[in-house]
C-alpha positions in Angstrom: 3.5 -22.1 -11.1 1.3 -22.8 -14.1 -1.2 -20.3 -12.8 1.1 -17.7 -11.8 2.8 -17.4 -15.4 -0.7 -18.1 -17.0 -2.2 -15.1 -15.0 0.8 -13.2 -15.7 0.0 -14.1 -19.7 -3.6 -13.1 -19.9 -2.8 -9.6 -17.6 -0.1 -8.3 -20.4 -2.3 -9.6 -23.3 -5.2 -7.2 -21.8 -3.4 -3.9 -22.7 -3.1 -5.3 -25.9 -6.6 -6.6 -26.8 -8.1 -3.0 -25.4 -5.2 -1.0 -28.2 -6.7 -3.5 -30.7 -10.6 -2.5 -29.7 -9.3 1.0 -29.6 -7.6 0.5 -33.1 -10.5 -1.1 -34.6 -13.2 1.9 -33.5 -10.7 4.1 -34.8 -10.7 6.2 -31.6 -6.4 5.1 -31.1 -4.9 7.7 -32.1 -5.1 11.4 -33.9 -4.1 9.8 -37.5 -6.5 8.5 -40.7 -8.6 5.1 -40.4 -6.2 3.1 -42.5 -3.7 3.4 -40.0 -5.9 3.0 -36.7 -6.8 -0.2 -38.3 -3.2 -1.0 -39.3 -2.6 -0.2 -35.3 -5.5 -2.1 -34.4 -4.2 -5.4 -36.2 -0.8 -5.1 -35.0 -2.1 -5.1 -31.0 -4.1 -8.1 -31.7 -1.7 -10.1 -33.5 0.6 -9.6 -30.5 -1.8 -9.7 -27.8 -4.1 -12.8 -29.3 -1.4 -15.3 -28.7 -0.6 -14.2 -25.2 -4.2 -14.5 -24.5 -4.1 -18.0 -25.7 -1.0 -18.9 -23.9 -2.4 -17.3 -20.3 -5.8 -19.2 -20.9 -4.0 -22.8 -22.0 -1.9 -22.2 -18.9 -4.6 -20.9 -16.5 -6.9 -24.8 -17.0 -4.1 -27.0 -16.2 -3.0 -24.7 -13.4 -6.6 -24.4 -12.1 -7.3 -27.9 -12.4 -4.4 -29.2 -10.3 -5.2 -26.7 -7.8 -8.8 -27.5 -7.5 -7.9 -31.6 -7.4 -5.1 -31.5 -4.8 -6.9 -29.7 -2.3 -6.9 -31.3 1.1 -10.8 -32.1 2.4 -11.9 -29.9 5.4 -12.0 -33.3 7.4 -8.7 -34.5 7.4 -6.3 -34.8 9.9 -3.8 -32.1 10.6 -0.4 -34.0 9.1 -2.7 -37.2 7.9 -1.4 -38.5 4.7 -3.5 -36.8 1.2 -4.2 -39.8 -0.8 -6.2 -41.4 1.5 -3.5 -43.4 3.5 -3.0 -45.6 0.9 
């Protein structure tokens, strides 16, 4: 689940971050600089912290997939931590 929302997080932030490149070149939209860059700031302060969230989610999600994976030699319905 933490990888699914954290994916989902760092796919809308994308849009975002490529307005705020966009904004910042000055290439956004038919208006004057000061206003591209005014654009430009207002896509990244929206799309930087949905960036962040997506990437804090994406580790923890990643890292609990990678560690509860079941080796290629165990038994088909064997118990996961070892039989412990």
């Amino acid at each position: 689940m933490l990888l699914a929302t954290g994916v989902t997080s760092f796919l809308i932030s994308l849009p975002l971050l490529g307005f705020a490149v966009l904004g910042y070149l000055g290439i956004l939209a038919d208006v004057g600089p000061d206003e591209n860059l005014a654009i430009g700031t207002r896509a990244l302060s929206m799309g930087l912290p949905a960036l962040i969230c997506g990437v804090l989610l994406c580790v923890p999600g990643l890292l609990s997939f990678i560690l509860n994976r079941r080796p290629t030699n165990a038994e088909p319905g064997g118990a996961t931590d070892g039989g412990a």
